[in-house]
C-alpha positions as CSV (number, residue, x, y, z in Angstrom):
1,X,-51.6,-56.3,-22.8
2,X,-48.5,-55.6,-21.2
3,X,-48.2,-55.3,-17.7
4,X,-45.9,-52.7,-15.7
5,X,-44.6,-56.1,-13.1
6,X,-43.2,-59.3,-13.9
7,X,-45.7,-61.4,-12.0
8,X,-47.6,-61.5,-8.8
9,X,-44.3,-60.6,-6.9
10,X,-44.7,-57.0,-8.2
11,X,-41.3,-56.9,-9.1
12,X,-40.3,-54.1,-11.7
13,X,-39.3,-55.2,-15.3
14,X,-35.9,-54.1,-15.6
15,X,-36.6,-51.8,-18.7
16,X,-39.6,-50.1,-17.0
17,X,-39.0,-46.9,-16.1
18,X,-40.0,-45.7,-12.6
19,X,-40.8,-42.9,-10.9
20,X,-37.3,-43.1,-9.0
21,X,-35.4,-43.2,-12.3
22,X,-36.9,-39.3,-13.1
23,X,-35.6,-38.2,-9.3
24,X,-32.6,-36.5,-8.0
25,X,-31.0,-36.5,-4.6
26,X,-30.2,-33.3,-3.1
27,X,-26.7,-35.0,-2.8
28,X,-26.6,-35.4,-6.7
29,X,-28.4,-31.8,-7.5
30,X,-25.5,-30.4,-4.8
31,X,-22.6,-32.6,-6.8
32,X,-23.8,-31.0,-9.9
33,X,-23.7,-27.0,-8.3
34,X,-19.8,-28.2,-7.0
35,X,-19.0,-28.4,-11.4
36,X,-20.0,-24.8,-11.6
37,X,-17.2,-22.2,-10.3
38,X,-18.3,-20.3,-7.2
39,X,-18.5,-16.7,-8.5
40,X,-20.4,-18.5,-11.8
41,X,-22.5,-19.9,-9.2
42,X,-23.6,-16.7,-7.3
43,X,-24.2,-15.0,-10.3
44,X,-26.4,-18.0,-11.4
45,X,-28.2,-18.0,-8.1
46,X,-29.0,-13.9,-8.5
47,X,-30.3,-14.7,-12.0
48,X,-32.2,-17.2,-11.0
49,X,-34.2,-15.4,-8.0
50,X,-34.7,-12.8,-10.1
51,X,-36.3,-15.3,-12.8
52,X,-38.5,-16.9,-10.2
53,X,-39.5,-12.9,-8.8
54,X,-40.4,-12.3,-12.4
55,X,-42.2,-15.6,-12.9
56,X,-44.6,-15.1,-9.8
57,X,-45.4,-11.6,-10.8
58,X,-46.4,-12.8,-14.7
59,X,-48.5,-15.6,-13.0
60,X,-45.6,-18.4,-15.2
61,X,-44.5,-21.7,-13.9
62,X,-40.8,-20.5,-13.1
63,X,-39.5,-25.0,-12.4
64,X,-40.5,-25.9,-15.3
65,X,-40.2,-23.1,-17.3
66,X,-41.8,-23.6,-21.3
67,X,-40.0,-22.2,-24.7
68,X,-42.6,-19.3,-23.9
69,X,-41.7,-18.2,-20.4
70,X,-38.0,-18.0,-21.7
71,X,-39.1,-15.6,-24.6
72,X,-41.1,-13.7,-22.8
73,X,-38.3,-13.1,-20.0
74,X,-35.8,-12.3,-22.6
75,X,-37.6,-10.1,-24.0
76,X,-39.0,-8.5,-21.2
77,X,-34.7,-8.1,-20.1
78,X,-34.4,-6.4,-23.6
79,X,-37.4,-4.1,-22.3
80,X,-35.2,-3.4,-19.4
81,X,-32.1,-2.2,-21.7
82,X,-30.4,-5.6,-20.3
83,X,-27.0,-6.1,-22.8
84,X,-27.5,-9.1,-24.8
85,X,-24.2,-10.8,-22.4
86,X,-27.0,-10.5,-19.2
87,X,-30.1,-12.0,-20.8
88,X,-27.4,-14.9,-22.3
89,X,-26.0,-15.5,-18.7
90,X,-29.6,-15.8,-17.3
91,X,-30.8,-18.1,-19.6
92,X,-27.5,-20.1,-18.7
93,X,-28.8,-19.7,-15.3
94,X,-32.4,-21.0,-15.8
95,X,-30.6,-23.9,-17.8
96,X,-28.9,-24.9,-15.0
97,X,-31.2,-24.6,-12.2
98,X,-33.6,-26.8,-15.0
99,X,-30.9,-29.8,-15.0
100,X,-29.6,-29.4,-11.4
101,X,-33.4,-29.9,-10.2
102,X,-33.7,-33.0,-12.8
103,X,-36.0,-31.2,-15.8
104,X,-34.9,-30.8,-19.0
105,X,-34.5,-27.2,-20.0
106,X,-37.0,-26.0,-22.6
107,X,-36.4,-25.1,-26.2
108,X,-34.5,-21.6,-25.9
109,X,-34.3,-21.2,-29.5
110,X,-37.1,-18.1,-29.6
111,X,-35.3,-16.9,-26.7
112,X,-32.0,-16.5,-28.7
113,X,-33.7,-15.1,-31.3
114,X,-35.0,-12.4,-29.1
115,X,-30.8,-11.8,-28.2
116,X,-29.6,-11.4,-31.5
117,X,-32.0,-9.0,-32.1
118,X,-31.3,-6.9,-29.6
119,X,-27.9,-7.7,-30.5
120,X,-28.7,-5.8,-34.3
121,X,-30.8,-3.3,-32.9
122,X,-27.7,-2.0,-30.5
123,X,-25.2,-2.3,-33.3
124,X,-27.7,-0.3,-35.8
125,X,-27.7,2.0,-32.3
126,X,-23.9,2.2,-32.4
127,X,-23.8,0.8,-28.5
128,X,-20.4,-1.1,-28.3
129,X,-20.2,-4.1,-25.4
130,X,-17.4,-2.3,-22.9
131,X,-14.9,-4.7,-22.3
132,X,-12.2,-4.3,-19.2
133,X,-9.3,-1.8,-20.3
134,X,-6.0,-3.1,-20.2
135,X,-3.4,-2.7,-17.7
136,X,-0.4,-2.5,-19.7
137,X,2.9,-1.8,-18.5
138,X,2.5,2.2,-18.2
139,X,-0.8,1.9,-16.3
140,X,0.6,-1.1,-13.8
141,X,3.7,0.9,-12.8
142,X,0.8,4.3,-12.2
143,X,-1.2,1.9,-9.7
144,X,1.7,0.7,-8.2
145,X,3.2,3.7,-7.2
146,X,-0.5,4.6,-5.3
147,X,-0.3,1.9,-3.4
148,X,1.3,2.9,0.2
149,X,4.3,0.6,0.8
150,X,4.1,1.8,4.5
151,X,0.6,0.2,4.9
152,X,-0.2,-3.7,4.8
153,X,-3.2,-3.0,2.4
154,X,-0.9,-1.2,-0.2
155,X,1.8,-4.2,-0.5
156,X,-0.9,-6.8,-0.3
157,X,-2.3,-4.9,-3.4
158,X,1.0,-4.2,-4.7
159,X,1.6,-7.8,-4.7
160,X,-1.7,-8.7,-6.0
161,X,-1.8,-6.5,-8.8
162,X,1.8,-7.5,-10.1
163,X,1.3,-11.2,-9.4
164,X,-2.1,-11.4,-11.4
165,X,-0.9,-9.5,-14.2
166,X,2.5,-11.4,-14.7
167,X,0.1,-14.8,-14.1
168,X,-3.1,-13.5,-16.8
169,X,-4.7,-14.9,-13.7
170,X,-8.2,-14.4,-13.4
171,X,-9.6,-12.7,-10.2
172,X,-11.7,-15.2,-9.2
173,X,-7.9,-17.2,-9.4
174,X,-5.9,-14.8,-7.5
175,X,-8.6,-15.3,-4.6
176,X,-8.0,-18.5,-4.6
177,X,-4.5,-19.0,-4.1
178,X,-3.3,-20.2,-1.1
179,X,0.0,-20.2,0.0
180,X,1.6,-22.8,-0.6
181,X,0.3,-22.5,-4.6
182,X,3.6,-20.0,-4.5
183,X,7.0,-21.5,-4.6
184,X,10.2,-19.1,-4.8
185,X,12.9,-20.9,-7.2
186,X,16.2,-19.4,-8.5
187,X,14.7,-17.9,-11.4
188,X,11.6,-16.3,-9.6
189,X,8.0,-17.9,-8.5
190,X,6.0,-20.9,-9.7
191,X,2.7,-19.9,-9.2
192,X,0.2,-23.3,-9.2
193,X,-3.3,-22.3,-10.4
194,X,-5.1,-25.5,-9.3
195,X,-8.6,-24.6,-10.8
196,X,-10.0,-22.3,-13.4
197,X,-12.8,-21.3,-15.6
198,X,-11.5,-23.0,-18.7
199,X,-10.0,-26.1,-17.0
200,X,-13.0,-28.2,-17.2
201,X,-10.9,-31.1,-15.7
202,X,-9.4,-29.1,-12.3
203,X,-6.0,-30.5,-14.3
204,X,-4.2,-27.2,-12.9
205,X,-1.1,-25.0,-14.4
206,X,2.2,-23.9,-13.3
207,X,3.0,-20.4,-14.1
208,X,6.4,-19.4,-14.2
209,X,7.2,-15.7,-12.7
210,X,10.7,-14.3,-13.3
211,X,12.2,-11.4,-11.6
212,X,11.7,-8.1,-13.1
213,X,14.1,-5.9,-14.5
214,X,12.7,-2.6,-12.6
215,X,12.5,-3.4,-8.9
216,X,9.3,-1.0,-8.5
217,X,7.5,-3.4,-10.4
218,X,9.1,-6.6,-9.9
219,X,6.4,-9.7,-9.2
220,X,9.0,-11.2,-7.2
221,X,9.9,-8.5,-5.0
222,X,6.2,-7.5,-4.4
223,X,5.1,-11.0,-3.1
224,X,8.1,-11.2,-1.0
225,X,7.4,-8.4,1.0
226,X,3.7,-9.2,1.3
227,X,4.9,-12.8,2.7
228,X,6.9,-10.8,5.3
229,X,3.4,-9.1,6.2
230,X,1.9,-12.0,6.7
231,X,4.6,-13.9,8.2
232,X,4.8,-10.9,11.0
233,X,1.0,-11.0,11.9
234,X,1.7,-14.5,12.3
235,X,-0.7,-16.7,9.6
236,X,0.0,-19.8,9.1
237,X,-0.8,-21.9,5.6
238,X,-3.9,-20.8,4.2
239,X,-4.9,-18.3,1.5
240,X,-2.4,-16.1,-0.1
241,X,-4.1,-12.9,0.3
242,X,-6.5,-12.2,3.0
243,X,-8.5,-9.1,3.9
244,X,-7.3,-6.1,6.1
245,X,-9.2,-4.0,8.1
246,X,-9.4,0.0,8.8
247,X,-6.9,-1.3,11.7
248,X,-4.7,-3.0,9.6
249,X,-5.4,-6.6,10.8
250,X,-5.2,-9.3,8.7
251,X,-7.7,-11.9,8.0
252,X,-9.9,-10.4,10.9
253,X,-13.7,-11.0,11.1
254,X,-15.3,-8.6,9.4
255,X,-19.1,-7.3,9.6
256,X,-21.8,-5.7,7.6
257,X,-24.9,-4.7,9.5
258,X,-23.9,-7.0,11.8
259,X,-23.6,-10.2,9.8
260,X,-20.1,-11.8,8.9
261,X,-18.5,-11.2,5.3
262,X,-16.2,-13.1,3.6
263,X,-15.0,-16.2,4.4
264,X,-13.7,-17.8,8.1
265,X,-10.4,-17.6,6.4
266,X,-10.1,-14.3,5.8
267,X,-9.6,-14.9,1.9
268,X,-10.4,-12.5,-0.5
269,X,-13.2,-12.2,-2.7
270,X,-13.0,-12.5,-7.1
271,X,-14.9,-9.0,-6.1
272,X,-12.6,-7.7,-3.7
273,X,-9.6,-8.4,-6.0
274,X,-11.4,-6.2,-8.5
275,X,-12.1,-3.0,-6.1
276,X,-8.0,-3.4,-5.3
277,X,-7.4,-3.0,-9.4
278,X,-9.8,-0.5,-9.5
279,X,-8.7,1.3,-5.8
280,X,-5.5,1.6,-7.0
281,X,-6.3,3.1,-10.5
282,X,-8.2,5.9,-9.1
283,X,-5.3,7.0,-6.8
284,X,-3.4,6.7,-9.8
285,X,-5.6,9.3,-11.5
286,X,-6.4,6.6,-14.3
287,X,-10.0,6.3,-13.2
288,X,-11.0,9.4,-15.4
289,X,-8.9,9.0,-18.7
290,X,-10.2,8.0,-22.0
291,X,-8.6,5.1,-23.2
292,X,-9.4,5.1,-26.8
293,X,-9.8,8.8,-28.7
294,X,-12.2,7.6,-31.6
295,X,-14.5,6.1,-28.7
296,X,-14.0,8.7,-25.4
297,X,-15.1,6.0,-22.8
298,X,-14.0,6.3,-19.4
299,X,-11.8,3.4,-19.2
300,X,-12.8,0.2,-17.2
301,X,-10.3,-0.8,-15.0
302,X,-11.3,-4.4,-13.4
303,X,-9.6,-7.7,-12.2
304,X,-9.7,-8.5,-15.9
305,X,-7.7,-5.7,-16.7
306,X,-4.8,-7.0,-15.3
307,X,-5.3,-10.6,-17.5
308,X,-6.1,-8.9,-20.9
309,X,-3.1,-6.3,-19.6
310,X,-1.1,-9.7,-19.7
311,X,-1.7,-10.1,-23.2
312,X,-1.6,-6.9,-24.8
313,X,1.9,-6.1,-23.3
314,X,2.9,-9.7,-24.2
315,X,2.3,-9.4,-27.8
316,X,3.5,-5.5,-28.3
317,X,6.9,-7.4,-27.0
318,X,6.6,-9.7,-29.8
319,X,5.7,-12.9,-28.0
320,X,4.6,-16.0,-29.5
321,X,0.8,-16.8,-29.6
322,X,1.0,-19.8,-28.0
323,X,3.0,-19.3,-25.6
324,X,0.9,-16.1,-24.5
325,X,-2.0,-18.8,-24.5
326,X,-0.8,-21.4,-22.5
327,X,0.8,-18.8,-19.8
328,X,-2.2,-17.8,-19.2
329,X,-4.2,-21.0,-19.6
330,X,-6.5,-19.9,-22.6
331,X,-7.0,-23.6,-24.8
332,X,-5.9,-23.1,-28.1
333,X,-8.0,-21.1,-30.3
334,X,-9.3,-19.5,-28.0
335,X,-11.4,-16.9,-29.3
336,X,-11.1,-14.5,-26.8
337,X,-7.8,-14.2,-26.2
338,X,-7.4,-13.5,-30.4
339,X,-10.1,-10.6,-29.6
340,X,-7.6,-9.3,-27.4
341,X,-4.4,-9.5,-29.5
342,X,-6.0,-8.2,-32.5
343,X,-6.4,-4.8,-30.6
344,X,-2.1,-5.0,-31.2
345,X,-2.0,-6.8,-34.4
346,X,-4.4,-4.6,-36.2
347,X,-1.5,-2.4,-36.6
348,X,1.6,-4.5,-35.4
349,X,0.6,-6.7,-38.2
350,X,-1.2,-4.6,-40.5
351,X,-1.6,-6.4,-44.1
352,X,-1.3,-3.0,-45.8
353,X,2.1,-2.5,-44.2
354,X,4.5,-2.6,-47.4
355,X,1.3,-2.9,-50.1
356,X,3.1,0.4,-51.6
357,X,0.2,3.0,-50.6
C-alpha cells in the first residue's frame, strides 16, 4: 500500500497533495478582488450579500453553493421580475466570490437555463432591455446650456459632460482621471485613460481631443475653465474632478448621517458622474421626452449616454468603424459597440436603398 510520507522523516511526497495546496491567503483572495474594477466589485459585493441573505433564509449552504442552490436563486430572481442582465450579474458574482475564497464554482448550466427562459418569456411579453439613450449632439449642447457657468458645479459638469462624450469614456473612467491624465497640446487635449473595463492588461489609451468648432460646446474650452476652478481653490495634482458642496467648496469632506462619503480625495464617484448627466438633462427639459415614437419610453439619460452618444454622432458623420472603436477603446468586434451603430446604419445603410421599390 502506498503511504502518504516518504519514510519515517514524514516528509511529504512531492506529488501528494496537501491540505495547504487547497488554501488561499487572504493576501491572494485580496490580489484576486484588485483584477475586478471597483464599481464591478461593489456591485459584486451587493449581489453577493443578497445571495448569502437569501441562502440563510432557504436553510442553503451559500460558500459552497451546489448546481441547485444556483437554480433555485435564479429562479427565485425571475419570481422577483429580476431582468435576465441582474440574475446574469449575480451569478457572475457568486462565481467570483466561489474562486476568490478558493472553491470551484458549481455547474450553472440549469441556472442559465432558468435565464433564457425568462429571457423568451419577456420577449413573448414584448418587454424590451432599456438601454441608456444617447447623448447626441442636439441633446449635449441642451445639457450644456443648464449648466450655470457662474457656479463651480455647472463648469465642472460642463466640462465633464463634454470631455466624456468626446473621450466615449466610461463613467467609472471619467472618475478616475486624475490630472495629470490631461495634457493640453496645439491641437487640443490628450486625455490618458490608464485603466478600463475592457483593458484586461491595464495597457491604457491616449485619446486625442480637438477643439471644437462652436465654442459653447468646445471639450477644450470646457476643461480649461474648470482647470481655472480648481487652480483658484488651490488643489494641487490629484483627481480631475472632485465633488462640490452646497457652499461651493471643492473636494471638501462630505457626510451622510454622519459618516464620510466619497473618497479622502474628494474624487468623484462612476455614480456621481451619472446624476451630473442626468442633473443636467432634467434642467434641460430632456428628462421627460420620448426618445423613440414606435416605443414612447421616457428616455434614459446615464453616464453611458454620453459613450453610446459618442458613437451614434460619430457614425451619422460618416466615421470609420474602426476608428470609432479604437477612440473609444472597444476591441475589435466588439459586439456592443455594432449594437449601437446599427441604430444609424439600419437606415444610413439600408440594403433596400436603390433595390428599385
Amino acid at each position: 500500500m502506498l503511504q502518504p510520507y516518504g519514510g519515517p522523516s514524514g516528509t511529504p511526497v512531492p506529488h501528494m497533495k496537501t491540505s495547504a495546496d487547497e488554501a488561499l491567503s487572504a493576501a491572494a483572495a485580496a490580489a484576486i478582488a484588485e483584477g475586478v474594477p471597483e464599481s464591478t466589485r461593489r456591485a459584486y459585493a451587493g449581489d453577493w450579500q443578497r445571495f448569502a441573505h437569501w441562502c440563510t433564509t432557504a436553510g442553503r449552504t451559500a460558500l459552497p453553493a451546489t448546481s441547485a442552490t444556483l437554480t433555485e436563486y435564479a429562479t427565485h430572481l425571475g419570481q422577483q421580475g429580476k431582468a435576465p442582465s441582474t440574475i446574469d450579474r449575480a451569478l457572475a458574482a457568486i462565481r467570483t466570490r466561489h474562486r476568490g475564497a478558493g472553491h470551484q464554482p458549481a455547474d450553472s448550466l440549469p441556472a442559465r437555463l432558468v435565464i433564457r427562459g425568462i429571457r423568451r418569456k419577456c420577449a413573448k411579453a414584448g418587454h424590451h432591455p432599456r438601454r441608456a439613450t444617447p447623448v447626441t449632439v442636439g441633446p449635449l449642447r441642451a445639457m450644456t446650456n443648464a449648466c450655470d457657468p457662474r457656479t463651480a458645479i455647472g463648469l465642472r459638469d460642463r466640462a465633464l459632460i463634454l470631455l466624456g462624450f468626446s473621450t466615449a469614456a466610461r463613467r467609472s473612467e471619467l472618475a478616475a482621471l486624475d490630472l495629470t491624465d490631461v495634457t493640453e497640446v496645439d491641437e487640443g487635449l490628450q486625455v490618458i485613460i490608464r485603466t478600463s473595463k475592457a483593458d484586461l492588461h491595464s495597457t491604457g489609451r491616449t485619446v486625442a481631443v480637438p477643439y471644437g468648432s462652436n465654442p459653447a460646446t468646445c471639450p477644450v474650452r470646457a476643461v480649461r475653465a474648470w482647470l481655472t476652478v480648481r487652480d483658484t481653490a488651490g488643489l494641487g495634482p490629484g483627481p480631475l474632478f472632485v465633488r462640490i458642496d452646497r457652499w461651493q467648496r471643492l473636494a471638501h469632506p462630505m457626510h451622510r448621517n454622519g459618516r464620510p462619503i466619497g473618497t479622502p480625495d474628494g474624487r468623484l464617484t462612476g455614480e456621481a458622474v451619472a446624476d451630473a448627466v442626468a442633473r443636467a438633462a432634467e434642467r434641460a427639459g430632456l428628462a421627460a421626452v420620448p426618445d423613440d415614437v414606435l416605443r414612447p419610453d421616457p428616455p434614459r439619460w446615464s453616464g453611458h449616454s454620453l459613450r453610446r452618444g459618442f458613437a451614434t454622432a460619430s457614425r451619422k458623420a460618416g466615421h470609420d468603424l474602426v476608428r470609432i472603436g479604437r477612440h473609444g477603446g472597444w476591441t475589435d468586434g466588439s459586439k456592443v459597440l455594432y449594437g449601437y451603430l446599427e441604430d444609424v446604419d439600419r437606415w444610413e445603410e439600408n440594403p433596400l436603398i436603390g433595390v428599385g421599390l
